[in-house]
C-alpha positions as CSV (number, residue, x, y, z in Angstrom):
1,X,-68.9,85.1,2.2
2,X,-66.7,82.1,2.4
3,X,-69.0,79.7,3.1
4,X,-71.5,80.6,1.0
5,X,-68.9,80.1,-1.8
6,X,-68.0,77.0,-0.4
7,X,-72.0,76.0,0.0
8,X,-72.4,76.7,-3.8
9,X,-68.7,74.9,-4.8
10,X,-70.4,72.0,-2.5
11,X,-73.8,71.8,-4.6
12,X,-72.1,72.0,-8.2
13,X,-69.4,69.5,-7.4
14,X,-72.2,67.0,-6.1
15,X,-74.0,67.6,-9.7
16,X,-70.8,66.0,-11.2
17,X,-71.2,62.2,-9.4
18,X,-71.8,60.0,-12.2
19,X,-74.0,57.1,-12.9
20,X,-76.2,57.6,-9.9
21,X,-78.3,60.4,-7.8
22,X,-76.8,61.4,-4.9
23,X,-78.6,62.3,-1.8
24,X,-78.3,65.7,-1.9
25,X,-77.6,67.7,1.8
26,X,-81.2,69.4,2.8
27,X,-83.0,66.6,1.7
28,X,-81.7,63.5,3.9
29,X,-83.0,61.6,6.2
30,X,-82.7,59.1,8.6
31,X,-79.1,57.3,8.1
32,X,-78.1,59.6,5.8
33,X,-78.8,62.6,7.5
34,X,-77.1,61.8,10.3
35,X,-74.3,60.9,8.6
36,X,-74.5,64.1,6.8
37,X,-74.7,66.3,9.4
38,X,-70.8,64.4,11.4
39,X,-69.0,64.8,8.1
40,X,-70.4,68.8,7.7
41,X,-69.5,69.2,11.9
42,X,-66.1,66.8,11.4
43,X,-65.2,66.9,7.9
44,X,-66.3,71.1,6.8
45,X,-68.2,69.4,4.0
46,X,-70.3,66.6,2.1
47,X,-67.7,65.5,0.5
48,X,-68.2,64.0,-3.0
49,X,-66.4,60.7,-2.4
50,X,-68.8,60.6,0.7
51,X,-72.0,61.3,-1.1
52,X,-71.8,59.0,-3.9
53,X,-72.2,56.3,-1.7
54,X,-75.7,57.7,-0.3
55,X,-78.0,55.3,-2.5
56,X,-76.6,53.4,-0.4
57,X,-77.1,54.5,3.3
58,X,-75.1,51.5,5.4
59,X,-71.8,51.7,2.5
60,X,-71.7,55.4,3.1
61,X,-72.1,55.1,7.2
62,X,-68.7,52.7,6.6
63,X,-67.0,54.9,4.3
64,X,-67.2,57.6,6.3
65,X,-66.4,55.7,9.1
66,X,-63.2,54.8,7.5
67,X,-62.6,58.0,6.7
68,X,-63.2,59.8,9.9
69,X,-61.7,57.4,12.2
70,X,-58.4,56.8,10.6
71,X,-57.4,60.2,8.5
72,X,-59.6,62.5,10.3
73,X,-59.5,62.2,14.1
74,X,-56.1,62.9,16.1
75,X,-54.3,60.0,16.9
76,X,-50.3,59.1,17.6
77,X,-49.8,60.2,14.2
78,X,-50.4,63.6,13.4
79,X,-52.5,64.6,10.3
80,X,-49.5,65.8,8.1
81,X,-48.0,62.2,7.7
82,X,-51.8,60.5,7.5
83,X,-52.2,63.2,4.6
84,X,-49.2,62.3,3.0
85,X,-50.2,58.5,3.1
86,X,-53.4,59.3,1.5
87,X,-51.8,61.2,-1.4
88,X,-49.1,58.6,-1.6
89,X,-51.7,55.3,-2.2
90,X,-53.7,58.2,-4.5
91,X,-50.6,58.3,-6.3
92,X,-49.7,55.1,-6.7
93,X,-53.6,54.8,-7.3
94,X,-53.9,56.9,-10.6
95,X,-56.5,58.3,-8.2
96,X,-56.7,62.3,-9.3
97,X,-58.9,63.9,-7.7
98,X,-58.6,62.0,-4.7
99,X,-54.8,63.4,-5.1
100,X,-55.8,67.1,-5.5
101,X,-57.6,66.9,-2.1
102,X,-54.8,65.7,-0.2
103,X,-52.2,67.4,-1.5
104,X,-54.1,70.7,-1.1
105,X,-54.6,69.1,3.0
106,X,-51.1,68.4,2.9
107,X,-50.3,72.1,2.2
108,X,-52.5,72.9,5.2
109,X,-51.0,71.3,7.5
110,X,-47.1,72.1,6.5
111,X,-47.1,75.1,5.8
112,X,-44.4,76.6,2.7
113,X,-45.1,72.6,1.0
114,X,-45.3,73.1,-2.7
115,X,-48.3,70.7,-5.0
116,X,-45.5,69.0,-6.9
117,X,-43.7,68.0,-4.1
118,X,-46.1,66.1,-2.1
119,X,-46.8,64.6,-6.2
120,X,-43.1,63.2,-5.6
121,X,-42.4,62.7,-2.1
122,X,-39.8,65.3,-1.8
123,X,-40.5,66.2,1.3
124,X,-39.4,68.8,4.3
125,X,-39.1,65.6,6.6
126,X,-37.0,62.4,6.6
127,X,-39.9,61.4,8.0
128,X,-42.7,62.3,5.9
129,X,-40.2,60.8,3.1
130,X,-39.9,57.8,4.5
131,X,-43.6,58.4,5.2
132,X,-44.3,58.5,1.7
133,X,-42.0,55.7,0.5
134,X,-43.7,53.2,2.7
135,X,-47.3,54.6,1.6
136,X,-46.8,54.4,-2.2
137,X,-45.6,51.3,-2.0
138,X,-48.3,49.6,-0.3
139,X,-50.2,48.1,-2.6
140,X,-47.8,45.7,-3.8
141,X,-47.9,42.4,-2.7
142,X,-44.0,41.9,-0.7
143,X,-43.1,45.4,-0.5
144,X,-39.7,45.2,1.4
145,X,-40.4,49.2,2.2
146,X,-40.1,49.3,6.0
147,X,-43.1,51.1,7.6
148,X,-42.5,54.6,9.5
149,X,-42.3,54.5,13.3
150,X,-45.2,55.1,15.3
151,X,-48.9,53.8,15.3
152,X,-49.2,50.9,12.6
153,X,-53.1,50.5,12.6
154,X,-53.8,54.6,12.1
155,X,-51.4,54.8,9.2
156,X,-52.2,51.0,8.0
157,X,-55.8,52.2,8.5
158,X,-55.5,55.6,5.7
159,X,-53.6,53.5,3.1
160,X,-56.7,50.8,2.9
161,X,-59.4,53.6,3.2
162,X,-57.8,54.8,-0.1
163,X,-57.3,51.2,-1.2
164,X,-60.6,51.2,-1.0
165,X,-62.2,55.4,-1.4
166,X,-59.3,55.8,-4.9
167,X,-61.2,53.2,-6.9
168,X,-65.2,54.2,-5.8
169,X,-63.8,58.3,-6.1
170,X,-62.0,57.2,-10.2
171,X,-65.6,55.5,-11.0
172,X,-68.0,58.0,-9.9
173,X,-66.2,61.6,-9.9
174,X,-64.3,63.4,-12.5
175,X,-60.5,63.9,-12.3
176,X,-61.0,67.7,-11.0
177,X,-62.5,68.3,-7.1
178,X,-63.2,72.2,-8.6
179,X,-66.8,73.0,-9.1
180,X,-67.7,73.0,-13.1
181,X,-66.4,76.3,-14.7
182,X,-63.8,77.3,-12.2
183,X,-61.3,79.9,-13.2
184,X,-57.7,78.5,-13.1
185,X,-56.6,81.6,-12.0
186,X,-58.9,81.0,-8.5
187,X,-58.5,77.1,-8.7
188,X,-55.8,77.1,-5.8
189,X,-57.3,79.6,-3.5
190,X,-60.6,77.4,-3.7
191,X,-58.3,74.3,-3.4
192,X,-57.0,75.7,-0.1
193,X,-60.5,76.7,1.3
194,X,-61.1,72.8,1.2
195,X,-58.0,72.1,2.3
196,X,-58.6,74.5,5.2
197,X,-62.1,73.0,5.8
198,X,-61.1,69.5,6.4
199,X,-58.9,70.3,8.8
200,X,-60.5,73.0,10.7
201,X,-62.1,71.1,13.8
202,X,-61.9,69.0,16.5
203,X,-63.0,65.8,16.2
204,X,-64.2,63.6,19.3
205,X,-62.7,59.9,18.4
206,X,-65.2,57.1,18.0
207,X,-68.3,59.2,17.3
208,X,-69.0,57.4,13.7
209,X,-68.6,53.7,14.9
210,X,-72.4,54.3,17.0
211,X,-73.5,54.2,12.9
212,X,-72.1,50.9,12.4
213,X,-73.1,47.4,13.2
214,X,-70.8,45.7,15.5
215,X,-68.8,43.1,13.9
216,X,-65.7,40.9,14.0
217,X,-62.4,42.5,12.5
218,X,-61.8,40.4,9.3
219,X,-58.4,38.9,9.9
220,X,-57.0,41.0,7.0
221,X,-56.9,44.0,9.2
222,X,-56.0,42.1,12.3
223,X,-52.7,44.1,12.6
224,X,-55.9,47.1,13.8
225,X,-57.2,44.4,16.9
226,X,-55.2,47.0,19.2
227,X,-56.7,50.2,18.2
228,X,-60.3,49.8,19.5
229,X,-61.6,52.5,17.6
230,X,-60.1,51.6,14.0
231,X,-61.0,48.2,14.3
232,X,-64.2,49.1,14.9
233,X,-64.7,51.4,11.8
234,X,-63.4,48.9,9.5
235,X,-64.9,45.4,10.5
236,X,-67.7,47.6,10.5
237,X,-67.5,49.0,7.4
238,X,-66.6,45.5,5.8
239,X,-69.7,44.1,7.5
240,X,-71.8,46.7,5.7
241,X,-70.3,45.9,2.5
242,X,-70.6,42.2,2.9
243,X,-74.3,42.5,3.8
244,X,-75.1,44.8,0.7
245,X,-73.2,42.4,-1.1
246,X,-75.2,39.6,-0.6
247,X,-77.9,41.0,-2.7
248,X,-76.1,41.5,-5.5
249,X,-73.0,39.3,-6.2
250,X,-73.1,35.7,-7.1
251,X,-71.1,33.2,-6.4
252,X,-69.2,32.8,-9.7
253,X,-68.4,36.9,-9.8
254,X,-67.3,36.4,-5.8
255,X,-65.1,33.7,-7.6
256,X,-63.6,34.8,-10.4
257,X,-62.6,38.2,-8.0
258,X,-60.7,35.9,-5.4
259,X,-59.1,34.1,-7.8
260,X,-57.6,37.4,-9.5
261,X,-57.1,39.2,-6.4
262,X,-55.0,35.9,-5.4
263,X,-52.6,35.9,-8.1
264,X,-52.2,39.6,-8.5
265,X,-48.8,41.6,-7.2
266,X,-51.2,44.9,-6.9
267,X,-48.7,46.4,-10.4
268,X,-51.8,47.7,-12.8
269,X,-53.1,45.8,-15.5
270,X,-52.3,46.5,-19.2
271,X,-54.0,49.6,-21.1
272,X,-56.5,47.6,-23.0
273,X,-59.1,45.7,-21.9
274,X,-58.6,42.6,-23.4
275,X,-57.4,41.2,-20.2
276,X,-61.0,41.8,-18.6
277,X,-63.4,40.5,-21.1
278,X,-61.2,37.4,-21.2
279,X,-61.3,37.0,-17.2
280,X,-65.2,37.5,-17.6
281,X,-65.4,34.8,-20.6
282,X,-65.3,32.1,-17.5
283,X,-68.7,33.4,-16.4
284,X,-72.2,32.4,-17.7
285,X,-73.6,35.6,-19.9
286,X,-76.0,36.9,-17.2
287,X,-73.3,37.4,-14.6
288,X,-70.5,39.1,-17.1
289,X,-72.0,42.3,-16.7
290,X,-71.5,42.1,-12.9
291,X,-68.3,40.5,-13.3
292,X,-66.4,42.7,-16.0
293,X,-67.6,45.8,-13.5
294,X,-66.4,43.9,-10.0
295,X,-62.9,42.8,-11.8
296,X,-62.1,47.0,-13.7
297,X,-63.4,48.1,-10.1
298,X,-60.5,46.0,-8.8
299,X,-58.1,46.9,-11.4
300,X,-58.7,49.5,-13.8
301,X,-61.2,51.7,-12.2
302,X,-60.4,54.6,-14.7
303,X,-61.5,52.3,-17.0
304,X,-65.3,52.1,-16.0
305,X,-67.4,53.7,-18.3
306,X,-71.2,54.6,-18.4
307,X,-71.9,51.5,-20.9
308,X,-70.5,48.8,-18.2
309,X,-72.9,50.5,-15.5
310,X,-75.8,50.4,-17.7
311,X,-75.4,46.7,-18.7
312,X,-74.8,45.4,-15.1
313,X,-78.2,47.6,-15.0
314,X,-80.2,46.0,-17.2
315,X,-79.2,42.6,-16.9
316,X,-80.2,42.7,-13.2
317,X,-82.8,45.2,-13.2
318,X,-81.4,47.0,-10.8
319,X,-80.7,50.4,-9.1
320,X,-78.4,53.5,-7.9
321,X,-77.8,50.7,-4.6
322,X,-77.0,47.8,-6.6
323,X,-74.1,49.3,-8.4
324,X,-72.8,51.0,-5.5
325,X,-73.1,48.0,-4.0
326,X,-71.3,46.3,-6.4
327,X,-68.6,48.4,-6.9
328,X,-68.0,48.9,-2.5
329,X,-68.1,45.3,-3.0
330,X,-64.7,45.2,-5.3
331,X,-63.2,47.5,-3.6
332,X,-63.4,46.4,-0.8
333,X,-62.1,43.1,-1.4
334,X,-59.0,45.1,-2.9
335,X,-58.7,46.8,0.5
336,X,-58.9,43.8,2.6
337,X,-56.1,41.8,0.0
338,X,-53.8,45.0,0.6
339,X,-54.6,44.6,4.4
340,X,-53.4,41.2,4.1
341,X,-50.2,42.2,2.6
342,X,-49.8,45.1,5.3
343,X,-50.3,42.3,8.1
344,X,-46.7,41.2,7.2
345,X,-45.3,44.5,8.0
346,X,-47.3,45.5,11.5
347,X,-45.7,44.6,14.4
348,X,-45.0,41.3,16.4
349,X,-45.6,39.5,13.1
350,X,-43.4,36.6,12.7
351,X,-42.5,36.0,8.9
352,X,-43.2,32.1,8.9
353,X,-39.8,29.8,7.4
């Protein structure tokens, strides 16, 4: 009964991705089917934030990946503080949905922890507090927040997964992970049945780098060189972004996005927009689309709406892979900038004078 509850949740939330057709499970192949069937053995589901990426097979073999091998298999660090990092960067994210999950995960794992709490920080632990702290506070370019003790690269490893899974999840999903026309009277119990799904297995560590092409570990996420199985998952994942990339951003849009990401502090931008279409003004008119979608992927995710998709459309003609190749792309490059910023925290580094 439960899982055929959770079966139907599964096919109604998918119908909510936006702006492209996922693959939907029972109808993948190749690639995508074997991807499908690790998250369903590893994960208890198809997750949305996994599925959006199926247009494109190789971004959703590295986000899942990503996923899997830092948050999902057992580690040093056990999954109550790798759930409370994810729900911190969500937090500090804006990401909601992506905070509903993990909070309801968090709740799984420590039992008696109340939704508003994790929301906070105030939690049962000094550290999962301190875990929290550190987490949230990640994305800022200098964060003096000293990181928890233990492994570096697994918990390093969650906060740029959601660096990087916050901004695709705030374009493509809506703010609720509850199926269209959930009661609120049920909407915890099914909250804790996905909560209890994701954390209901076993998972053998590795098993989703075979998917990815090997690759060198961008020196962003060098403090991961010692973890042999998270530096796989992510220099593989950023090589399958960089290679979808290469069809679809141009040198000026790779350009203006390096030169923001270099003088931003990770703070959010300003409500309006103005701040956007004047970055994109710098660009010739056929690459603004692109651009003014790569730079609010970066910085205002929630800001993405279904008229920047469709002009990035039409001015290249393109498809369901471009733009979530486009979008992996940004995000990416966000992830890899916070990774850059972590690198001064991980051990052994040596602050230069």
């Amino acid at each position: 009964m439960k899982n055929a509850i959770m079966a139907n949740g599964l096919r109604r939330t998918l119908g909510q991705i936006r702006y492209v057709s996922p693959v939907m499970p029972g109808t993948a192949d190749g690639l995508v089917a074997t991807v499908y069937a690790q998250a369903e053995k590893d994960f208890g589901m198809v997750a949305p934030p996994l599925a959006l990426h199926s247009p494109a097979p190789p971004l959703l073999a590295g986000s899942w990946a990503m996923i899997r091998e830092t948050l999902v298999v057992n580690g040093h660090a056990d999954r109550a503080e790798k759930e409370v990092v994810a729900a911190a960067v969500s937090v500090a994210n804006t990401c909601p949905f992506c905070i509903a999950v993990h909070t309801a995960t968090a709740q799984v794992v420590v039992p008696g922890l109340d939704a508003a709490d994790v929301a906070t920080g105030n939690l049962p632990s000094p550290l999962l507090k301190e875990t929290f702290s550190w987490a949230r506070s990640s994305g800022l370019r200098g964060a003096v927040q000293s990181p928890p003790p233990g492994n570096f690269a697994e918990l390093a490893g969650v906060a740029v997964t959601f660096q990087y899974l916050n901004r695709m999840v705030n374009i493509f999903l809506p703010p609720s992970p509850l199926p269209p026309m959930t009661p609120k009277s049920i909407g915890g119990w099914v909250m804790g049945m996905i909560g209890s799904a994701m954390t209901s297995t076993s998972v053998v560590p590795g098993a989703s780098v075979e998917l990815l092409p090997d690759a060198q570990l961008p020196a962003e996420f060098s403090w991961a060189a010692g973890d042999a199985r998270i530096s796989a998952a992510l220099a593989g994942a950023a090589a399958s972004v960089e290679d979808a990339a290469a069809k679809v951003v141009t040198a000026p849009v790779r350009k203006l996005l390096a030169d923001r990401l270099g003088a931003w502090d990770g703070q959010p931008q300003e409500p309006s927009r103005a701040w956007a279409n004047e970055a994109v003004a710098v660009l010739g008119e056929a690459d603004r689309p692109a651009g003014l979608l790569a730079v609010l992927t970066a910085f205002a995710s929630h800001q993405i709406g279904k008229a920047d998709v469709a002009a990035f459309r039409s001015t290249t003609k393109s498809g369901d892979e471009a733009v979530i190749s486009l979008t992996a792309w940004a995000s990416m490059e966000v992830a890899r900038t916070v990774g850059s910023w972590l690198s001064e925290q991980a051990p052994g580094f040596a602050r230069q004078p």
